[in-house]
Every structure is written in structure tokens, then in C-alpha cells.
N, C-alpha and C positions, 0 to 999 in steps of 0.2 A: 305259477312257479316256473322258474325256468330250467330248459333241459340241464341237466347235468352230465358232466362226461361218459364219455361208454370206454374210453381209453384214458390210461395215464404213463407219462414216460417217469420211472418210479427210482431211477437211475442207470449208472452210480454217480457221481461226481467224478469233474477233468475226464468222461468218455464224450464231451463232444455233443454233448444234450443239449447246451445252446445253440451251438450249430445247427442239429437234429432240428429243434423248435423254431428256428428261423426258414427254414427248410421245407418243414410240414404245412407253415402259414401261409406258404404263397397257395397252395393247394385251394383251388375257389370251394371243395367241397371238405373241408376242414376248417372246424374252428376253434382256435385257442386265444386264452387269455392277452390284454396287452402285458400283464403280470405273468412274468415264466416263470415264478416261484413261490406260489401258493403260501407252501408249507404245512396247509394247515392239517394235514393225517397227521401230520409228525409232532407239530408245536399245541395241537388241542385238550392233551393232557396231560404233556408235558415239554411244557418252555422253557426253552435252553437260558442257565444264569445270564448268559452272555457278558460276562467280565475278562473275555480277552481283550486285546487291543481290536478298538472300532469297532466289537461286536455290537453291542447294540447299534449305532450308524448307521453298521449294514445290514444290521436287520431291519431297519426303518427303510432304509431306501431301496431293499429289496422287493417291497411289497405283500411280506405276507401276513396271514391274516391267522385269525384265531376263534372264530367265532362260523356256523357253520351258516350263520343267512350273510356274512361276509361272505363265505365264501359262495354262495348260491349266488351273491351279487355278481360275480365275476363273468359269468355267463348268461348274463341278461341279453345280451347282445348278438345269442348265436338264436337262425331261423332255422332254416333247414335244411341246414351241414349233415352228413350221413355219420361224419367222426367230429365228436368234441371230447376234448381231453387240456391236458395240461403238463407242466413236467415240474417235478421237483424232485432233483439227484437226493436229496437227504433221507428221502422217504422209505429206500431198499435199507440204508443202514439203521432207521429207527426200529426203536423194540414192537411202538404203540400202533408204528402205519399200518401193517397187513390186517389190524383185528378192526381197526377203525374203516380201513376201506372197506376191508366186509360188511361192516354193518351198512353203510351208507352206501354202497356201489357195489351190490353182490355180482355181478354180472360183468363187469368191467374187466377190457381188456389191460394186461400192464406189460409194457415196452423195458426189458432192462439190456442195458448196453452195459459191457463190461472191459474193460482193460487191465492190463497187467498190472498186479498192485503194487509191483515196484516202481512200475513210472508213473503211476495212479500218484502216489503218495509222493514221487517228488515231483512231478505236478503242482500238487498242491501245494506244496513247499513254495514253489517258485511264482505260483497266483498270490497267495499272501506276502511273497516278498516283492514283487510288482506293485501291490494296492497299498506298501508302506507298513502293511499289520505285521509282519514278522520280524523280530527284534534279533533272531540269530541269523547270520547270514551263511551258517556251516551246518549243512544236515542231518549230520549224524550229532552232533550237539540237540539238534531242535525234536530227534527222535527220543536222545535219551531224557528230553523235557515232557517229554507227551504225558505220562500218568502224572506229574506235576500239575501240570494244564487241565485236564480231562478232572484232577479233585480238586481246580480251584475252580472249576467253571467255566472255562471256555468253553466257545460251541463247537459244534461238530467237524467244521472245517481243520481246527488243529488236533482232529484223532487221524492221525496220517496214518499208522498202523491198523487201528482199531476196524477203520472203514474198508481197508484191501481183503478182509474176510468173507469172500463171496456167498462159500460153499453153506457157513453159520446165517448167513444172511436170507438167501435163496431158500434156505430149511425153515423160516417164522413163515415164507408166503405158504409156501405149501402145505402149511398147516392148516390155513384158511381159504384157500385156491385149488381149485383143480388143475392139472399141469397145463392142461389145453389152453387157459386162459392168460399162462406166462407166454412172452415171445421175447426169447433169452440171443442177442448179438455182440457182436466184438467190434468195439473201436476199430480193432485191425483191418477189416472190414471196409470199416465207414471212412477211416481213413485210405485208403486205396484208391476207392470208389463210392463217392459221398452221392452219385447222379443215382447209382446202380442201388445203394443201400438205402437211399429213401424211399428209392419207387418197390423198393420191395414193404418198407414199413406202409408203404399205402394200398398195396394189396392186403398186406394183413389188416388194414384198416377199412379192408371194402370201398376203396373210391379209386380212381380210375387211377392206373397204376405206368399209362401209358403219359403222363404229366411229369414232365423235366422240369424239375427245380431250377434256379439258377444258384451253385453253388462257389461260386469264384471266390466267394469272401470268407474265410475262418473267423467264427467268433471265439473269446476269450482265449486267444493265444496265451502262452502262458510261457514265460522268461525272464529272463533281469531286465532291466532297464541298461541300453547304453548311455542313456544321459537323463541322471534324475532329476537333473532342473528340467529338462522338455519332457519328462513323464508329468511332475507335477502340474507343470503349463497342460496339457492335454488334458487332466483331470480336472481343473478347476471349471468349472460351467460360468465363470463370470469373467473370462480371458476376455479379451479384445479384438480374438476373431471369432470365438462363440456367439458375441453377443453382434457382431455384423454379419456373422453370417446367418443370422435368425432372421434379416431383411432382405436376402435376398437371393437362400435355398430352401426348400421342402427339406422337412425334416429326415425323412430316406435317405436324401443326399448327404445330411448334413452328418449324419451317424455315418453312413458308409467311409466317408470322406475320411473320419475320426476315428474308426477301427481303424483303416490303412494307415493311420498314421502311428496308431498305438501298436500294431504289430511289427512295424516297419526299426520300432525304437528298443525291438525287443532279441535279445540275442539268450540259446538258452546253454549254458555252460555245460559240459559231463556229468556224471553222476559217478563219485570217488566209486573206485572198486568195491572198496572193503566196504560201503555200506551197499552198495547191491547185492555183495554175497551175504550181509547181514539179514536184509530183506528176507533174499530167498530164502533161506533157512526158516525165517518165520512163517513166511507161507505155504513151505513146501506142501504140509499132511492140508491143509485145505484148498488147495490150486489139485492136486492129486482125487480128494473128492469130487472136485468140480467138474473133471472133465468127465468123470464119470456121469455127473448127473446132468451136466448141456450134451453129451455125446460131441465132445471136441478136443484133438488134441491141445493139448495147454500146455507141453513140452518147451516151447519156447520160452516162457515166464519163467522156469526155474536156471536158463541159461546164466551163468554168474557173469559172462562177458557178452 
């Protein structure tokens, strides 16, 4: 049988967890999946309808899996790494992951990175309207859509409110988790200092903590498109310099190459007033318990400007 992880990065979503997982992987004593999003704590009892736009798609071409010798398959590959883990952001905001990873991973470390859930949420706004799936282009319109969305079945990515609930979230682990075993950080953080905050998640991972990432490159920026003819050109995988450039770069290169050009295309607008002070109002009474329970202030998130 093969190892299964000791750690999992469990979220949240838009904190920067694909970054994170590109980051941990150069690590020679780290192993993670070529799949950075499993899913399966979350999707093995209950799978998302997926009848938003391109849900299902991108579920297909995400990788995850539903079945638990699927996912036991995904770590065939690791010898012996002192950290195997995986990341899937959905998994803090699922009801069914904390009771599932207990069963199957009682001992397992879980990594939650957190950000403010007002720019959490328009975030994500702005990755769905990037990948063409968001059909409103005005966010307070796409918020008052959300319990629309959420009872017709879309997945999890269009609960833009639903998911910025840390403090409700953080209270299903700990039902099942000893606190020791949470290791709770802020985007803020990682954003500052992406060298300084990995080698810290590698100490907390037990491997040599003294190993500099290289972290130059941001993945999944998250913005409008300035030109959505050259977003779609970059997105199609059968362009005409995709498929010459498969003859004559590594594929490292050819992805790097291809993030700098999808970030390069990306510009990301304001977030109107009056739906940030919307926000916070919503979050206030749970951003108020949070900091209680990570011991940090989180005074900044209810700022309306």
C-alpha cells in the first residue's frame, strides 16, 4: 500500500495554496501529488451537482477523484519523503472533510491559510470571471445571486459568502482535531514573504527548514482579463505556439513561460465601496471570533476602506 499523507493543506480557497503547493514541491524531502486537488475528503460523500457554468469541465480537468484506492493511487510515487501531503482549498469549507479525514488520516497534520473574506470572496469573483464561468460582471449583482446558485447546484466556488466563514469552519475541525494538529496562517503573511513563510511551513513539516524555494512566480493570479481575445488564445492548449512550443521546451518552461503571460494579461479593478462595507457586516461576529480562537489580530478585515 502506499504511504499516505501525514499533512494536508485543507485551505481556504484564493489564500495562495497553489502557490504554497508549487513551493513545497521543489522541497527534495516533500512529496505531493502531480494532482493539487484531490478533493476527495470533500467530494466522497458528497458530490457537488456541479450545474454551474463549466462545472463539471473543471471538475474533470481538475483531477479529483472520488473513490479512496483512487486516491491511495496518487501517492504511489512517494519513497521516502519525511512530508507527503496534498492540498485541496474546498476541504476547510466542506461539512463531510474533518469527520472523513479522521477516519482515514487520524494523525495528520492540516495546514489552513486564511485571508480576508472580503477579498477572499472577491477573489474569487474575479478567478471565475478570468476562466469565462461568471456570467455577471458586477459583484454585488453576483452576491445577491449566491443562494440562487448554491439551490440550483453550483459548486462550491460560487459560495463567495458562504466560504469567508472561518471561525464556523475552524469549529467542524476541532471537533475531530486536537488543536496541536491545526497549523492556522494568513495570506498576509505569505503574501509579504512567500521565502520566509514556506520555510516556516517546512519546519512545521520536519524537513529542513533551511531550503529557499524559488518563489518569483505567483500562481493563479486572479483579475480581469485586458484582452479577452489573448486570454482565450493562452487558454486554448491547441494555439499554434502551444503546440511548437512542445518541440522545443520542457514542460517547466513551457508552464512558466505561460503563467507570465496569463498574469501579465491580468489587471484587477477595485472592489465598489458599498459592497465592502456589505461584506464586512457580514463577517464581522465571525472574523471577531476568529481572532479569538488563532490568537491574531484580524482588526484589519472589518476596515470598510
Amino acid at each position: 500500500m502506499p504511504r499516505l499523507p501525514n499533512f494536508l493543506i485543507v485551505g481556504t480557497a484564493k489564500a495562495g495554496t497553489t502557490s504554497l503547493y508549487r513551493y513545497l514541491r521543489q522541497h527534495p524531502d516533500v512529496f505531493m501529488p502531480a494532482v493539487k486537488e484531490p478533493r476527495f475528503f470533500a467530494y466522497a460523500e458528497e458530490p457537488p451537482a456541479m450545474k454551474g457554468p463549466g462545472d463539471a469541465r473543471t471538475n474533470r480537468t481538475s483531477g479529483a477523484v472520488y473513490t479512496f484506492e483512487d486516491y491511495c493511487a496518487l501517492f504511489e510515487e512517494a519513497t521516502d519523503e519525511r512530508a507527503v501531503g496534498e492540498a485541496s482549498p474546498n476541504y476547510l469549507y466542506s461539512e463531510s472533510a474533518p469527520r472523513l479525514i479522521r477516519e482515514h488520516l487520524p494523525g495528520v497534520r492540516l495546514i489552513v491559510v486564511l485571508r480576508n473574506p472580503v477579498e477572499r470572496a472577491y477573489s474569487h469573483f474575479l478567478h471565475l470571471v478570468r476562466s469565462g464561468r461568471e456570467p455577471l460582471r458586477d459583484f454585488g449583482a453576483a452576491l445577491d445571486a449566491e443562494d440562487e446558485r448554491v439551490a440550483r447546484g453550483w459548486e462550491w466556488s460560487w459560495h463567495y459568502t458562504r466560504m469567508g466563514f472561518y471561525h464556523a469552519q475552524l469549529a467542524r475541525y476541532l471537533e475531530h482535531f486536537d488543536r496541536e494538529q491545526l497549523t492556522i496562517r494568513l495570506f498576509e503573511d505569505f503574501k509579504a514573504d512567500p521565502v520566509a513563510f514556506t520555510q516556516d511551513i517546512f519546519r512545521v513539516l520536519g524537513v529542513d527548514d533551511a531550503f529557499a524555494p524559488d518563489t518569483s512566480l505567483r500562481y493563479e493570479k486572479t483579475g480581469v482579463p485586458r484582452s479577452d481575445r489573448f486570454q482565450r488564445f493562452l487558454h486554448n492548449p491547441d494555439n499554434v505556439l502551444r503546440r511548437l512550443s512542445r518541440y522545443i521546451l520542457s514542460e517547466p518552461v513551457r508552464e512558466r513561460i505561460l503563467t507570465v503571460m496569463k498574469n501579465v494579461n491580468l489587471s484587477k479593478p477595485p472592489l465598489a465601496p458599498e459592497v465592502r462595507a456589505r461584506l464586512v457586516d457580514a463577517f464581522r461576529d465571525d472574523v471577531l471570533r476568529l481572532q479569538d480562537l488563532i490568537d491574531r489580530d484580524l482588526s484589519a478585515w472589518l476596515e470598510r476602506e
